[in-house]
C-alpha positions as CSV (number, residue, x, y, z in Angstrom):
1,X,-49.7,20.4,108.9
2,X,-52.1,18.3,107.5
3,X,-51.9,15.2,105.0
4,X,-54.6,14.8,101.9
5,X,-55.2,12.0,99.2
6,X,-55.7,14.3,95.9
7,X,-56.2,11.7,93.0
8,X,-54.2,9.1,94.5
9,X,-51.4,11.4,95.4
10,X,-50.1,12.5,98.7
11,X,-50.1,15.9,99.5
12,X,-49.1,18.1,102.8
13,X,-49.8,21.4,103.6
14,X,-49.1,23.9,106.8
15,X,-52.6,25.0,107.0
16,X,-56.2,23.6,106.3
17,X,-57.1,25.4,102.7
18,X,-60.4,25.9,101.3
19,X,-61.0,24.2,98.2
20,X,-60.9,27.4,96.3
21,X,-57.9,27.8,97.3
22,X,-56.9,24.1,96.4
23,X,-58.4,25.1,93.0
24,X,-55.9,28.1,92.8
25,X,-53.0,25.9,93.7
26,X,-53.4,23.2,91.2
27,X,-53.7,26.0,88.3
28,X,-57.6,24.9,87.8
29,X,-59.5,28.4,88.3
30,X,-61.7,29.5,85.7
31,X,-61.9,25.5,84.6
32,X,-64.9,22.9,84.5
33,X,-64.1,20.9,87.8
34,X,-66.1,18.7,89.9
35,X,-64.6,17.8,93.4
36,X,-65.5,14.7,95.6
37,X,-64.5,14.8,99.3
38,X,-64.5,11.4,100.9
39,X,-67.0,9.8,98.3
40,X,-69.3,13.1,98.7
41,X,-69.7,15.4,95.8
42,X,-69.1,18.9,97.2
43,X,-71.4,21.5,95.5
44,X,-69.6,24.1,93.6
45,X,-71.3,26.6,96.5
46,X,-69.6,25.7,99.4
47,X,-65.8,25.3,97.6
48,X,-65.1,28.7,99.8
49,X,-66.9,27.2,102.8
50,X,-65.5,23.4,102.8
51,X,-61.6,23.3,104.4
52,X,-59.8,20.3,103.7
53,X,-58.9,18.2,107.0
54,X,-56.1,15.6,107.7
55,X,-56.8,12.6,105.7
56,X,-59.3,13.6,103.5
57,X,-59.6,11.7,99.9
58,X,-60.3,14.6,97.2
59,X,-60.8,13.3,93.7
60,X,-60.8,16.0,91.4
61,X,-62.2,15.8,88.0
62,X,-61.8,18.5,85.1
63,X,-64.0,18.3,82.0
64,X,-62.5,18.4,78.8
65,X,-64.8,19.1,75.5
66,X,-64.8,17.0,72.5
67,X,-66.8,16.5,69.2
């Protein structure tokens, strides 16, 4: 199991997950996302390649449109 920071919150899982499939889980494919692993932006390229790890701090920020 390992332990992650998402946004401030706690969260386990039983295996290491890509962030794609972090994206999958929190219902944000197909969305306008940026993600920052441990203060690093992660480019959108290597979401299938970067596996989250026991205490990692993800920050995860959606952008909305406006006028």
């Amino acid at each position: 199991m390992i332990s992650v920071s998402i946004n401030g919150t706690q969260q386990t899982f039983e295996h290491p997950l890509s962030l794609n499939e972090l994206i999958a889980r929190l219902d944000l494919a197909g969305k306008r996302i940026a993600i920052e692993c441990n203060n690093e932006i992660v480019p959108r390229s290597l979401f299938n390649q970067r596996l989250l790890a026991d205490g990692d701090k993800i920050e995860v920020v959606v952008a909305v449109g406006g006028g």
